[in-house]
The first five atom37 places (N, CA, C, CB, O) and aatype in JSON, in Angstrom:
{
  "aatype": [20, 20, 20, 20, 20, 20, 20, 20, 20, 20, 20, 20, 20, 20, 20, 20, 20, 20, 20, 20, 20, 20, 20, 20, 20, 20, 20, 20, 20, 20, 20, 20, 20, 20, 20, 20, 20, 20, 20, 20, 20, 20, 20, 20, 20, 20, 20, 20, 20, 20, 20, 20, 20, 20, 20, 20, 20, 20, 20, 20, 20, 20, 20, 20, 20, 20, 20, 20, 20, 20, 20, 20, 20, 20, 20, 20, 20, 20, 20, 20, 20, 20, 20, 20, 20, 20, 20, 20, 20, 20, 20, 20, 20, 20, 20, 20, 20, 20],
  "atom_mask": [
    [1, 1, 1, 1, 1],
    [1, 1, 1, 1, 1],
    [1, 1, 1, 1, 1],
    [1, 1, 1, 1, 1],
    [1, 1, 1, 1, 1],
    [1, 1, 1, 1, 1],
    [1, 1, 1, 1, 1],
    [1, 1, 1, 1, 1],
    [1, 1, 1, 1, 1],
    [1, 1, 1, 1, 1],
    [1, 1, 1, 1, 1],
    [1, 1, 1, 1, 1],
    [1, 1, 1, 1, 1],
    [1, 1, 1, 1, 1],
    [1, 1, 1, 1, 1],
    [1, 1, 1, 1, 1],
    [1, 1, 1, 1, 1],
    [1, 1, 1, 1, 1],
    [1, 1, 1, 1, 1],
    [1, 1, 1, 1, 1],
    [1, 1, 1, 1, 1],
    [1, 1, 1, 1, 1],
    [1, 1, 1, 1, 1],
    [1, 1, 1, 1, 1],
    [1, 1, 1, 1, 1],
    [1, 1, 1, 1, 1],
    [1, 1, 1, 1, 1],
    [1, 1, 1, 1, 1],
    [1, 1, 1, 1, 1],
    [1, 1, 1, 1, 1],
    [1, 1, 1, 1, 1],
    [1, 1, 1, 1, 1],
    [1, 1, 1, 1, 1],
    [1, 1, 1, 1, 1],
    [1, 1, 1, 1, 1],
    [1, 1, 1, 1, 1],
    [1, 1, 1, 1, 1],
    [1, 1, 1, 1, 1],
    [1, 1, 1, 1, 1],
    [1, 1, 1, 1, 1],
    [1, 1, 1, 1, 1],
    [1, 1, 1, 1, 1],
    [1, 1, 1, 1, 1],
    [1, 1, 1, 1, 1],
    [1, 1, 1, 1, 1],
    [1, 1, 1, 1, 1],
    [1, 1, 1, 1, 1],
    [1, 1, 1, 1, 1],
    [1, 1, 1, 1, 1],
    [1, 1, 1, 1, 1],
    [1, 1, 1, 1, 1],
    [1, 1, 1, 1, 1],
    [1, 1, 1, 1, 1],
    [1, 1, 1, 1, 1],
    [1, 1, 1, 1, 1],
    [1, 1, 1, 1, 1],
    [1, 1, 1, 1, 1],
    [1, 1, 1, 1, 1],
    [1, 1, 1, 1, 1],
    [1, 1, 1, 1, 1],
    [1, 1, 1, 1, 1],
    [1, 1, 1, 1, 1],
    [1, 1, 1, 1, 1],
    [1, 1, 1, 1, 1],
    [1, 1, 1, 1, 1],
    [1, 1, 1, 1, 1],
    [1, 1, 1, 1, 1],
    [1, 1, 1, 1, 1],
    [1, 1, 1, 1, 1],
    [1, 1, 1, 1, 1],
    [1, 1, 1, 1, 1],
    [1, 1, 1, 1, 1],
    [1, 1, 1, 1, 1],
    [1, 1, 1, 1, 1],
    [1, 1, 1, 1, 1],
    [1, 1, 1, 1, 1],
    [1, 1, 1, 1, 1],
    [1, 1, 1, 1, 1],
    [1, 1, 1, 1, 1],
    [1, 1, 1, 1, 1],
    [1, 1, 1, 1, 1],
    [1, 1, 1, 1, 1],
    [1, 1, 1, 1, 1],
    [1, 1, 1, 1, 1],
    [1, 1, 1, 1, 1],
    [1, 1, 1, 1, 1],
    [1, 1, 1, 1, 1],
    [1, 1, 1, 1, 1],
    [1, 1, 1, 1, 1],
    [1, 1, 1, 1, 1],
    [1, 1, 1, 1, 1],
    [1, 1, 1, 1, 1],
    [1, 1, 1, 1, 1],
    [1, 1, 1, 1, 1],
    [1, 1, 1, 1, 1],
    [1, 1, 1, 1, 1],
    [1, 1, 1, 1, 1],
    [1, 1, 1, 1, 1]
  ],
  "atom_positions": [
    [[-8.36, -42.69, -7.69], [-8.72, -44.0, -8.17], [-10.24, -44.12, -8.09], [-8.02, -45.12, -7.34], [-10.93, -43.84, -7.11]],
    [[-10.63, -44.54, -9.2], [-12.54, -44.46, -9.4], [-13.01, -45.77, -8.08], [-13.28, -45.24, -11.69], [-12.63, -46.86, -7.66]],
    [[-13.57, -45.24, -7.96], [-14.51, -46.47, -6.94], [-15.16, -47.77, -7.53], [-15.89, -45.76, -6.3], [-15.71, -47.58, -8.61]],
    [[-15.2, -48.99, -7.07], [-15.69, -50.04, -8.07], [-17.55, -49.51, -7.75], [-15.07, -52.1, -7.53], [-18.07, -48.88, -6.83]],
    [[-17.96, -49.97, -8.65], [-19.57, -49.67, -9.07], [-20.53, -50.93, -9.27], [-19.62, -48.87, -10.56], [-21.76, -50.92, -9.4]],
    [[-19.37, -52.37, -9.25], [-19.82, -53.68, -9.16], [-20.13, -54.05, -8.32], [-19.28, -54.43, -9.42], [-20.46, -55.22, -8.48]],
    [[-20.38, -53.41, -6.36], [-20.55, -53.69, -5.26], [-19.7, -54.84, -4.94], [-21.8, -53.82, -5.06], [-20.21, -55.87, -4.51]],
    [[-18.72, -54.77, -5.07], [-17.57, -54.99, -4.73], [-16.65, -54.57, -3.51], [-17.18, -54.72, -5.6], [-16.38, -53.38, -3.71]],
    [[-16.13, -54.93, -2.52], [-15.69, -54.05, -1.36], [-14.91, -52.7, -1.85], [-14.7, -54.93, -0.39], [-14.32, -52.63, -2.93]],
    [[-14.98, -51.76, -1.01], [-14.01, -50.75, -1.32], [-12.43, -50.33, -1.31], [-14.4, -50.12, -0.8], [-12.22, -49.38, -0.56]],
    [[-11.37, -50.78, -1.91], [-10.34, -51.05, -1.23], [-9.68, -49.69, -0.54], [-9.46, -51.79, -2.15], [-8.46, -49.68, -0.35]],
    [[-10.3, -48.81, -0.25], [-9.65, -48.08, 0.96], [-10.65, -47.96, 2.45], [-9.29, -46.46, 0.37], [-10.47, -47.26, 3.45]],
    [[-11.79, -49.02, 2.1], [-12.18, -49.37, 3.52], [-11.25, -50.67, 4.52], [-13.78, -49.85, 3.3], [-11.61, -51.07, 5.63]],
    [[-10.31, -51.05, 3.92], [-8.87, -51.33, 4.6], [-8.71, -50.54, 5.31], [-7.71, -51.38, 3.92], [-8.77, -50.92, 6.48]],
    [[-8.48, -49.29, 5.13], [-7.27, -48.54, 5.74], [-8.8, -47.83, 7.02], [-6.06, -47.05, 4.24], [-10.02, -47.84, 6.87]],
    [[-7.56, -47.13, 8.6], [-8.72, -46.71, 9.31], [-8.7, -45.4, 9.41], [-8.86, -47.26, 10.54], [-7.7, -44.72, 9.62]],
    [[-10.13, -44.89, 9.24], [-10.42, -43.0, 9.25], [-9.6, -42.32, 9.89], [-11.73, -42.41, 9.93], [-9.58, -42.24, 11.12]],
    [[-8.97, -41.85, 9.26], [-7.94, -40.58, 10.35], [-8.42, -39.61, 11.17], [-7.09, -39.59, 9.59], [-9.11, -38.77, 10.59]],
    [[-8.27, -39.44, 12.34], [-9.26, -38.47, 13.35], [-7.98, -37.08, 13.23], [-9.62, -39.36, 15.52], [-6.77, -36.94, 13.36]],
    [[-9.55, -36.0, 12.78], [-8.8, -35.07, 13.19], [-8.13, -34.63, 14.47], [-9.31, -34.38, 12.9], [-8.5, -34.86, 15.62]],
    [[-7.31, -34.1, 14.13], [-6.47, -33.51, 15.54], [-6.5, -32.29, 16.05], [-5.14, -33.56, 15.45], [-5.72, -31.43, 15.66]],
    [[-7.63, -32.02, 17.19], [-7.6, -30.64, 17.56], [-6.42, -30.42, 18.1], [-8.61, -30.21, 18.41], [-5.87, -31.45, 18.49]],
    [[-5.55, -28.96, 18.34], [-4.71, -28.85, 18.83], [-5.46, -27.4, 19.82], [-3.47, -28.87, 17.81], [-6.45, -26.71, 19.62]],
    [[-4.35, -27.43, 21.01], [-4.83, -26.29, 21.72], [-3.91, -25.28, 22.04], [-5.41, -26.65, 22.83], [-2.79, -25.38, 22.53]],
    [[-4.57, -24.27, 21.67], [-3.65, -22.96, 21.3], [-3.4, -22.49, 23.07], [-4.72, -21.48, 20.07], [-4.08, -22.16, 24.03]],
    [[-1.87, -22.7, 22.7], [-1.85, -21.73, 24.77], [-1.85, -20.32, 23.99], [0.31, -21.94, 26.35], [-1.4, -19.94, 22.91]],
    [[-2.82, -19.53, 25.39], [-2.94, -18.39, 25.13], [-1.83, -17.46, 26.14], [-4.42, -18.14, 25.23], [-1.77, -17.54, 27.37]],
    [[-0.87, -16.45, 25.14], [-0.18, -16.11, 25.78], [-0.07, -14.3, 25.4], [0.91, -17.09, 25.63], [-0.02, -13.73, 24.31]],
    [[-0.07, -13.82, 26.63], [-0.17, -12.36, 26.15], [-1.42, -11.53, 26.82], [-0.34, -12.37, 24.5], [-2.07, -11.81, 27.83]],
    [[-1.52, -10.67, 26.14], [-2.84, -10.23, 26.52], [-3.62, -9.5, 25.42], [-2.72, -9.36, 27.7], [-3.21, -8.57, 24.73]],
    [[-5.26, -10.3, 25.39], [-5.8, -10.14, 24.26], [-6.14, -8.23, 23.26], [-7.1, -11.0, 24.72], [-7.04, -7.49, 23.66]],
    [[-5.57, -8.0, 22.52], [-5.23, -6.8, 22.21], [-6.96, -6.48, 21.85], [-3.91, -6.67, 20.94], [-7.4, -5.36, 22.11]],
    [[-7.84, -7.48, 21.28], [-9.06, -6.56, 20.8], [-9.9, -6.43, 21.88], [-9.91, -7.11, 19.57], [-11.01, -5.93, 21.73]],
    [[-9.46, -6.88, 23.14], [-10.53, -6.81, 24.51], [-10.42, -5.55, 24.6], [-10.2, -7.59, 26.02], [-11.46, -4.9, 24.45]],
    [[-9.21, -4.87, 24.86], [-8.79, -3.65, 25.12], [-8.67, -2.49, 24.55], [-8.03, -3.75, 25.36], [-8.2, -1.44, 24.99]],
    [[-9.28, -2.81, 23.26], [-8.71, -1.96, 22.19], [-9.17, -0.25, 22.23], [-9.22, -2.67, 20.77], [-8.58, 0.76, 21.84]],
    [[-10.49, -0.47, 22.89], [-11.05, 1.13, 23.19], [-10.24, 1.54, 24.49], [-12.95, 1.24, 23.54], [-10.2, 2.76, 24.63]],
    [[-9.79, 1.05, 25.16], [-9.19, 1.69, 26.14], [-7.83, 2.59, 25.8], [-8.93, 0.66, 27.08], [-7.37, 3.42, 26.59]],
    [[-7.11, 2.23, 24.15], [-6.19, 2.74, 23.51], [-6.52, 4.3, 23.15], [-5.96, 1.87, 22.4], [-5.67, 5.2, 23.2]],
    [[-8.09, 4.51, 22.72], [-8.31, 5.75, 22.12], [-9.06, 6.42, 23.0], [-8.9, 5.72, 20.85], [-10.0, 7.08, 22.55]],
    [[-8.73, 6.4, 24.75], [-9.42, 7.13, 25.78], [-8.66, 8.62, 25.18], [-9.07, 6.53, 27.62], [-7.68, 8.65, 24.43]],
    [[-9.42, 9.82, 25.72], [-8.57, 10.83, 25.94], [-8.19, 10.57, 27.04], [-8.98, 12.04, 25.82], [-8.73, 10.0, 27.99]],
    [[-6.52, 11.32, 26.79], [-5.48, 11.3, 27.82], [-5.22, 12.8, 28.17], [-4.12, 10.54, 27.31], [-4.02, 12.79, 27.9]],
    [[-5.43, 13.91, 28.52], [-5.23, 15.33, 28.38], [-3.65, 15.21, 28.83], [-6.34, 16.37, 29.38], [-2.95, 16.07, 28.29]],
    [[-3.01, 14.38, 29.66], [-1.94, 14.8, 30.48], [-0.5, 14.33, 29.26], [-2.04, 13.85, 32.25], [0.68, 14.67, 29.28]],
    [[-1.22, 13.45, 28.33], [-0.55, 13.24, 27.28], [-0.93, 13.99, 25.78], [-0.61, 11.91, 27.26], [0.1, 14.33, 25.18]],
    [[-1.99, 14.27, 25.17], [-2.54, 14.85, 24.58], [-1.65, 15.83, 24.02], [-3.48, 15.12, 25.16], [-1.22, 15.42, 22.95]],
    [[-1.29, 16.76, 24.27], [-0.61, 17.55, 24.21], [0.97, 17.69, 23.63], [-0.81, 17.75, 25.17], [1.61, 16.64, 23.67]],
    [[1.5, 18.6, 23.24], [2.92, 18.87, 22.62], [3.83, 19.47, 23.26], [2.92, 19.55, 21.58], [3.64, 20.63, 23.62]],
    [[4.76, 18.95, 23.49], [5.79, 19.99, 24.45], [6.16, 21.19, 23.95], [7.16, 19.42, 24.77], [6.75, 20.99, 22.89]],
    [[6.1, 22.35, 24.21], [6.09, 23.87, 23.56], [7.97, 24.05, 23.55], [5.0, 25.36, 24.87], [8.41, 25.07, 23.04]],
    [[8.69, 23.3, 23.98], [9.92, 23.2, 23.39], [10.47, 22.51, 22.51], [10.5, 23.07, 23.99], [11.64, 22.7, 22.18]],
    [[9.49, 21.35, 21.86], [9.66, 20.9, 20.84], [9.05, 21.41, 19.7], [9.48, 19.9, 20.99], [9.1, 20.74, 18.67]],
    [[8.41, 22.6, 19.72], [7.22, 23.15, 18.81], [8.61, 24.14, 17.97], [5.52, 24.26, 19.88], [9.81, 24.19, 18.24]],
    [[7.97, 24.68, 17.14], [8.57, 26.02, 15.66], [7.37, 26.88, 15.77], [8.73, 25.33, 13.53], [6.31, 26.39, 15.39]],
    [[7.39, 27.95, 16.18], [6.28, 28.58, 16.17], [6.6, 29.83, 15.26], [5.81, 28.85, 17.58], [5.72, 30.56, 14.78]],
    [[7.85, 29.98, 15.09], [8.56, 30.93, 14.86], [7.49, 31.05, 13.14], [10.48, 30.56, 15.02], [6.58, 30.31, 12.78]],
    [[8.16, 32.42, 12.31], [7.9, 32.68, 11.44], [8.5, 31.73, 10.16], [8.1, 33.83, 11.59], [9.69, 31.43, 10.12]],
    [[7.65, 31.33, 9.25], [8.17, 30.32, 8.16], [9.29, 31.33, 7.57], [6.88, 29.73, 6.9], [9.21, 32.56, 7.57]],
    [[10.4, 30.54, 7.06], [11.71, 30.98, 6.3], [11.38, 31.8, 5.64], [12.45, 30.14, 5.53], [10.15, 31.81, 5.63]],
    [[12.05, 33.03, 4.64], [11.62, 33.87, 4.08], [12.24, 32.97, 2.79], [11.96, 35.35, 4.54], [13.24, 32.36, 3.18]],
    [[12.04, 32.78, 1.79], [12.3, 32.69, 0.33], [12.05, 30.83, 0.32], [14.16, 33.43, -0.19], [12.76, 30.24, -0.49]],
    [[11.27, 30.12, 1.03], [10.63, 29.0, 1.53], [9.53, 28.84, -0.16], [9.7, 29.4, 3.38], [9.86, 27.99, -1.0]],
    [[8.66, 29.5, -0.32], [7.7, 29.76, -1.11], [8.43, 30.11, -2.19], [6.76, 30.66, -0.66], [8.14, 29.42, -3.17]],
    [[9.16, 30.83, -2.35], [10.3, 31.07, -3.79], [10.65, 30.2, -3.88], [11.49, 31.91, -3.93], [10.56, 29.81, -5.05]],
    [[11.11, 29.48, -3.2], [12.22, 27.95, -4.03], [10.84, 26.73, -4.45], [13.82, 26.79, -2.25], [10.76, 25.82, -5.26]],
    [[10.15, 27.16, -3.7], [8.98, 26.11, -3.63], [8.8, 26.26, -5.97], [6.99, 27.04, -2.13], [9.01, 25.5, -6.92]],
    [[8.3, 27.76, -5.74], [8.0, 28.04, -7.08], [8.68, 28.32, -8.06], [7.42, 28.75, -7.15], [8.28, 28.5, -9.2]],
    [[9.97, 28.36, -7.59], [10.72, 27.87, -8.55], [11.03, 26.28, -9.22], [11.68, 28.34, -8.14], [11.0, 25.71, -10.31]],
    [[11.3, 26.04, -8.0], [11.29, 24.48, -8.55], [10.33, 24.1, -9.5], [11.06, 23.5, -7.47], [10.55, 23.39, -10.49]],
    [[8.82, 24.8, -9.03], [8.0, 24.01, -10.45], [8.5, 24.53, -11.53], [6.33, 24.21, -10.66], [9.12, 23.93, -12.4]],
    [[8.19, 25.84, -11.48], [8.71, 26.44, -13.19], [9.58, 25.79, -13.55], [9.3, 27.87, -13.46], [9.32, 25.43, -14.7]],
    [[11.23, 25.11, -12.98], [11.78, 24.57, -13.68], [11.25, 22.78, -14.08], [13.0, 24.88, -13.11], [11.91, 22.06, -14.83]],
    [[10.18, 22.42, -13.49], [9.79, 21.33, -13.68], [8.97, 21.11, -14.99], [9.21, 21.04, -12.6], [9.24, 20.24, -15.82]],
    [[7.89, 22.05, -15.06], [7.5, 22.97, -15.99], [8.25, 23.23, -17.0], [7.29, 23.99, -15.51], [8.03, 22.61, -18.04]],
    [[9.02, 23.91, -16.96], [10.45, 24.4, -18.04], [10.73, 22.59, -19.2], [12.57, 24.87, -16.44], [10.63, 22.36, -20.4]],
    [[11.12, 21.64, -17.88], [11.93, 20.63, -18.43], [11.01, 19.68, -19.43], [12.59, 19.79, -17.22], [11.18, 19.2, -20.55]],
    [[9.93, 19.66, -18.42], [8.9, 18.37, -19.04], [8.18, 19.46, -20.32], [7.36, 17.54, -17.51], [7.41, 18.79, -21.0]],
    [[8.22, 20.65, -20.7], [8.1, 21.27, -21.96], [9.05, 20.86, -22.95], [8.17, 22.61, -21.83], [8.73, 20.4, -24.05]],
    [[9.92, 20.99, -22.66], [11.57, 20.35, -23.38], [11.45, 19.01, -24.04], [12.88, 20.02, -22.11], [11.54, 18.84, -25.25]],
    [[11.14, 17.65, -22.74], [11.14, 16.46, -23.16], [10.14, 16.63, -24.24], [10.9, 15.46, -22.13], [10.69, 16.49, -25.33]],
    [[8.93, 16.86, -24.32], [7.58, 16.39, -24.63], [8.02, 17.16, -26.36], [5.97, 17.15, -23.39], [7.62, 16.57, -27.37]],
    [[8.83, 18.43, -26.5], [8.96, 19.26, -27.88], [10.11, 17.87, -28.76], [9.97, 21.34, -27.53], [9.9, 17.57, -29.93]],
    [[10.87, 17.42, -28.2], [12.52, 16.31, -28.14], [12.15, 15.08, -28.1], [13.64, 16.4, -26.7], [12.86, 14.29, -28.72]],
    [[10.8, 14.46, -27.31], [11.01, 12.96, -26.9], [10.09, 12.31, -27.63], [10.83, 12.59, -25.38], [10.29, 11.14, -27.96]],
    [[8.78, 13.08, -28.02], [7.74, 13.14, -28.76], [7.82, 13.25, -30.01], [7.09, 13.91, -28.42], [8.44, 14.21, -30.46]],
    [[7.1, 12.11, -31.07], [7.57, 12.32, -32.77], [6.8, 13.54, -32.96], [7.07, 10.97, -34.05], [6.23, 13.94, -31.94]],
    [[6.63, 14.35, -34.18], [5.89, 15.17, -34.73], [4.52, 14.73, -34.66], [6.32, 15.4, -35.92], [4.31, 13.57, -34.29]],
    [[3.54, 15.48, -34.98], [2.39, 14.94, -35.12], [2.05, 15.26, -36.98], [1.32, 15.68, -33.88], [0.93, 15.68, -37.27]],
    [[2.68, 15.12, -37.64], [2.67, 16.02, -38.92], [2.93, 14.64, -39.87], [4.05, 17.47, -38.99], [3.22, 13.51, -39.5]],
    [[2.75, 15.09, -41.06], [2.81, 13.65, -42.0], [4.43, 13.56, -42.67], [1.46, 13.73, -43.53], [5.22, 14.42, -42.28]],
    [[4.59, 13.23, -42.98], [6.28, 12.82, -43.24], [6.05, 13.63, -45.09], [6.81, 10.29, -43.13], [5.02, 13.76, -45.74]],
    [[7.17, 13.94, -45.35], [7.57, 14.61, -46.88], [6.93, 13.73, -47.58], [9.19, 14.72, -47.43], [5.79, 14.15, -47.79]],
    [[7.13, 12.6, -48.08], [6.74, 11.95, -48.73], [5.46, 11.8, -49.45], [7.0, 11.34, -48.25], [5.24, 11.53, -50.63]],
    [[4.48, 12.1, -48.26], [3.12, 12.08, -48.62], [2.31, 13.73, -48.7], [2.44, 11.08, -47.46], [1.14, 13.9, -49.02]],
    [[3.22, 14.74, -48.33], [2.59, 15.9, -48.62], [2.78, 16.45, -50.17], [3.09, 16.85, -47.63], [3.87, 16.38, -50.73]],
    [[1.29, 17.14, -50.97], [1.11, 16.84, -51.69], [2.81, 18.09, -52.31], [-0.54, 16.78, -51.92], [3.62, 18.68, -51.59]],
    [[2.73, 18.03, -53.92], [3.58, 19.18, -54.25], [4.94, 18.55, -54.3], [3.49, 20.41, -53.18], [5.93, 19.24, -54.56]]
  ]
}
């Protein structure tokens, strides 16, 4: 609603200023960025991998074959779509001369 400009009272100086309301945050927990370098200390006694949970062993034998196979046939297929899914790039009968 426009304000009167005739110096006229204001009719929402009736009503009284609303006070903001601080509110207060309880703090609960414990503040994670106080601490946060104490997360990336070295730990040596943790650091480490349990050597019975490790594979040290030799990688599978035919691991790398299936690997490369799989592309070739990936290879293989998306040659296929692209010859099948793709129009010609060529001009239609109609307009070639003859």
């Amino acid at each position: 609603m426009p304000l009167p400009q005739d110096g006229s009272a204001n009719p929402l100086d009736e009503y009284e200023a609303v006070e903001e309301e601080v509110v207060e945050e309880e703090e609960e927990g414990e503040d994670l960025m106080e601490n946060m370098e104490r997360d990336y200390q070295p730990q040596p006694h943790l650091d480490n991998y349990d050597p019975a949970g490790l594979d040290d062993g030799e990688e599978e034998e035919g691991v790398e074959d299936e690997h490369a196979a799989r592309m070739s046939a990936e290879d293989e297929l998306n040659r296929r779509d692209r010859s099948t899914l793709r129009p010609r790039r060529t001009m239609p009968d109609f307009m070639n001369d003859g």
